[in-house]
N, C-alpha and C positions, 0 to 999 in steps of 0.2 A: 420619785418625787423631786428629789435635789435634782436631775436631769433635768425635769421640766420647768423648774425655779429658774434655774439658768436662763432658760433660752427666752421664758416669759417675765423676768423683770433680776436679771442678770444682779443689780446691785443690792437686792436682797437675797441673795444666797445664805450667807450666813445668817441669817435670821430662822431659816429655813433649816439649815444644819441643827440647828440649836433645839429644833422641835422634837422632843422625844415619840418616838413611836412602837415603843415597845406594845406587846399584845397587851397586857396588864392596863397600860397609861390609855389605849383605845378604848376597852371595856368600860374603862370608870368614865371619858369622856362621854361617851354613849351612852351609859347609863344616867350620868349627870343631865344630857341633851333629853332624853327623854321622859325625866321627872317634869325637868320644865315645859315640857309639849302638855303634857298628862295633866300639872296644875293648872296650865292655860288654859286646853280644852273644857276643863270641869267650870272656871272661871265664866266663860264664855256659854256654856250650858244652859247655866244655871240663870242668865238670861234671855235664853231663847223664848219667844212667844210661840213659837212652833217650828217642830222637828221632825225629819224624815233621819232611817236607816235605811243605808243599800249595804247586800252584800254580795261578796266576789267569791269564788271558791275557783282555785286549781291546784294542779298539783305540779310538785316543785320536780328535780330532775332526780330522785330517790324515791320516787312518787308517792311520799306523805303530801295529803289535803290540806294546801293551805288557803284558813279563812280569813276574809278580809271584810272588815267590818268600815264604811266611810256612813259618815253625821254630814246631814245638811241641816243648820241652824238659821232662823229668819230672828233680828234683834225690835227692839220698839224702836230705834233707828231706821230698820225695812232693810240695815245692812246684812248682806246674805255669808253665811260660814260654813263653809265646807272641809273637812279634815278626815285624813285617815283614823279613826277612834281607837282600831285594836285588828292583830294580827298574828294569828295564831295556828298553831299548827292542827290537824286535825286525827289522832293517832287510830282510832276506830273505821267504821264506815261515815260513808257520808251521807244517809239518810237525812231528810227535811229534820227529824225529832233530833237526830245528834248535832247538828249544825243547830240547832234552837238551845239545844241543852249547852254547846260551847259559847255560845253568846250569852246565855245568862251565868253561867258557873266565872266567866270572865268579867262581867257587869257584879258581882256578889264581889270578888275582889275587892 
């Protein structure tokens, strides 16, 4: 990352150096980013006049089932919201009932 700092804005390097990026200090950022997605999304929910779920299902390169749950929100605006909602692994088979049963066991969260 400091390599690429260089070459794309050379006189912040050191700023760049300064950045800690220990495994520890990424997990908490991520976790912190994704609280805030999480209270968004409920935020903006909880206005919607009407909602669709789409879901995704593949499998990753270990080949566990990953589910992939995306919200399209319509506001009294008529502005339209789309977000990834939730993404989860799927440890069982992936029958229609298990994939319904991970979408709600994750929604009861």
């Amino acid at each position: 990352m400091i390599d690429s700092a260089s070459v794309l804005c050379p006189a912040k390097r050191n700023q760049f150096e300064s950045i800690s990026l220990s495994r520890r200090t990424i997990a908490r950022r991520v976790d912190d980013i994704s609280e805030i997605l999480h209270l968004w999304l409920q935020n903006k929910a909880s206005s919607f006049t009407h909602f669709a779920l789409a879901r995704d299902e593949t499998c990753d390169i270990k080949d566990t089932a990953q589910l992939l749950i995306f919200i399209r929100g319509i506001l009294d605006s008529l502005e339209t919201v789309e977000q990834l909602a939730l993404m989860q692994s799927v440890k069982c088979t992936t029958t229609e009932e298990d994939l319904l049963d991970a979408v709600n066991s994750a929604y009861q969260d």
